[in-house]
BAMAR-233620 format. One record per residue (C-alpha): residue in one letter; residue number from 0; y, x, z; chain. Coordinates in pm, whole numbers. Last residue first. Example, Ala and Ser with C-alpha at 12.3 -4.5 7.8 and 13.67 -1.06 7.14 Angstrom:
BEGIN
> residu num Y X Z chaine
> S 1 -106 1367 714 A
> A 0 -450 1230 780 A
//
This chain:
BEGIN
> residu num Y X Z chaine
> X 121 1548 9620 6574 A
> X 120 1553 9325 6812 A
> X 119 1174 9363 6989 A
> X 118 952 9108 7039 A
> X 117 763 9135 6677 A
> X 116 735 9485 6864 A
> X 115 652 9442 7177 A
> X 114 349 9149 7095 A
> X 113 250 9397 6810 A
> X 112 214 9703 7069 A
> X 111 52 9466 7329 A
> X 110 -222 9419 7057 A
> X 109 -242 9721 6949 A
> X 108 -335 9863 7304 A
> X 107 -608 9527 7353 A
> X 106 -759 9648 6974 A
> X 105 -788 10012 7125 A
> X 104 -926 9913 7482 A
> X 103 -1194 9692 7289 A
> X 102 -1296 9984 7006 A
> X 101 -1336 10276 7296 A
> X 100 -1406 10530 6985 A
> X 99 -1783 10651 7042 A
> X 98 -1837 10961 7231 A
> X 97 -1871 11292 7094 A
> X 96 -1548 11305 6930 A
> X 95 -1392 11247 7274 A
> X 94 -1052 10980 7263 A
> X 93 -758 11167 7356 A
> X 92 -440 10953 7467 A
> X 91 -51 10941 7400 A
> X 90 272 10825 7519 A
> X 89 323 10960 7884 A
> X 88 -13 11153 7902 A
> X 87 -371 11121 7815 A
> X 86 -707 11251 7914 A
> X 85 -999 10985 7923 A
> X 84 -1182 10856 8212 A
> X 83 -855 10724 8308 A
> X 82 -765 10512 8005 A
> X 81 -886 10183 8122 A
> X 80 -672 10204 8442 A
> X 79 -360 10312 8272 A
> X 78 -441 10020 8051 A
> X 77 -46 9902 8057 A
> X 76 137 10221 8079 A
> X 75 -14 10382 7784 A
> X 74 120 10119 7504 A
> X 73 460 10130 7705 A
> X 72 455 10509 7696 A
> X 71 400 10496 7267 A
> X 70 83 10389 7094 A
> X 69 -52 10755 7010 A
> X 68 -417 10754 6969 A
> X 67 -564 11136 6912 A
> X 66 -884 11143 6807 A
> X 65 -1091 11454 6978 A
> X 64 -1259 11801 6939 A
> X 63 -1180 11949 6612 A
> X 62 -837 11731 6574 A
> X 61 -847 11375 6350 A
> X 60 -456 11171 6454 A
> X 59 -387 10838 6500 A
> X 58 -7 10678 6557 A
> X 57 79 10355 6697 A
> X 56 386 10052 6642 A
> X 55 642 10238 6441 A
> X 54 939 10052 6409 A
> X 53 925 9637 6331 A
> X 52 587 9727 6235 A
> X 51 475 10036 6127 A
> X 50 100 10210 6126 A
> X 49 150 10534 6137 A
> X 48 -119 10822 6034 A
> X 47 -13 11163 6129 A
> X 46 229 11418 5929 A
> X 45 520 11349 6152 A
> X 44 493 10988 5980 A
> X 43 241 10925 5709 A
> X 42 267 10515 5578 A
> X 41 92 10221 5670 A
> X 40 232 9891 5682 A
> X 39 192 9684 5979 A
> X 38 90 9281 5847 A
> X 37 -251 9303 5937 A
> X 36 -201 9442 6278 A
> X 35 -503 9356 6501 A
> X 34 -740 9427 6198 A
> X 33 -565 9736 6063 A
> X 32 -591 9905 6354 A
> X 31 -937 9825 6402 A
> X 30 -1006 9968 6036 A
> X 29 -760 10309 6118 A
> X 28 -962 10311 6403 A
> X 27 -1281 10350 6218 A
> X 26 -1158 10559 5918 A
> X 25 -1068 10811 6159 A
> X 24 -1373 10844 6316 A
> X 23 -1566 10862 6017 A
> X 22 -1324 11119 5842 A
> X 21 -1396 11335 6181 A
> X 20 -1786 11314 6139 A
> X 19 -1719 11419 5707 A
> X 18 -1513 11684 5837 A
> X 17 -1134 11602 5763 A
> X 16 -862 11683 5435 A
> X 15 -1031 11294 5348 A
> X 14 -838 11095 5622 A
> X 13 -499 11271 5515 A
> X 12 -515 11195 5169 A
> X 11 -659 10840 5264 A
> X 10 -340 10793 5505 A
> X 9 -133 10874 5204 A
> X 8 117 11113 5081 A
> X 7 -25 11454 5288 A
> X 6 217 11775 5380 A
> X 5 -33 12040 5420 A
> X 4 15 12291 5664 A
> X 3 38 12659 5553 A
> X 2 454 12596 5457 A
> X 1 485 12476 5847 A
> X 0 751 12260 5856 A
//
């Protein structure tokens, strides 16, 4: 690891080391997160906040320009249609800072990630 890069405890750690605009953003889809998934735990995996359920169920990240939503391939495969105005790739998507978080398409991605995982045999 990086020994410049923090290494942050808690999603609030990390939330706070942001802007106050990026803290905003991250608060709010940590708080739709938390809605579809009320029983996830949260905890700080690869130095992002996880949500974990069963396994991890999505990641968020705060970067200069975007949020970074990480619900897994299976979690992009399913709204590939509703996530092509944005840029994303096999297991993860960029949501512009200047726009406002895509709230709907977030709560249907945790959704099908709570579905898969309460599914799953882990």
């Amino acid at each position: 690891m990086d020994k410049n890069k923090p290494e942050y405890q808690s999603i609030d750690e990390y939330i706070h080391s942001f802007p106050e605009h990026i803290q905003k953003k991250l608060v709010e889809i940590r708080e739709v997160i938390r809605e579809q998934a009320p029983q996830a735990r949260e905890k700080i995996s690869w130095q992002m906040p996880t949500f974990v359920l069963n396994g991890n169920l999505v990641h968020f990240a705060g970067y200069a320009k975007h949020i970074g939503f990480y619900p897994g391939p299976s979690g992009i495969d399913a709204f590939k249609s509703e996530l092509s105005k944005y840029k994303y790739a096999k297991g993860s998507v960029q949501f512009p800072m200047e726009e406002p978080l895509p709230v709907d398409l977030i709560k249907k991605i945790v959704q099908l990630r709570v579905t898969e995982n309460l599914n799953s045999k882990q």
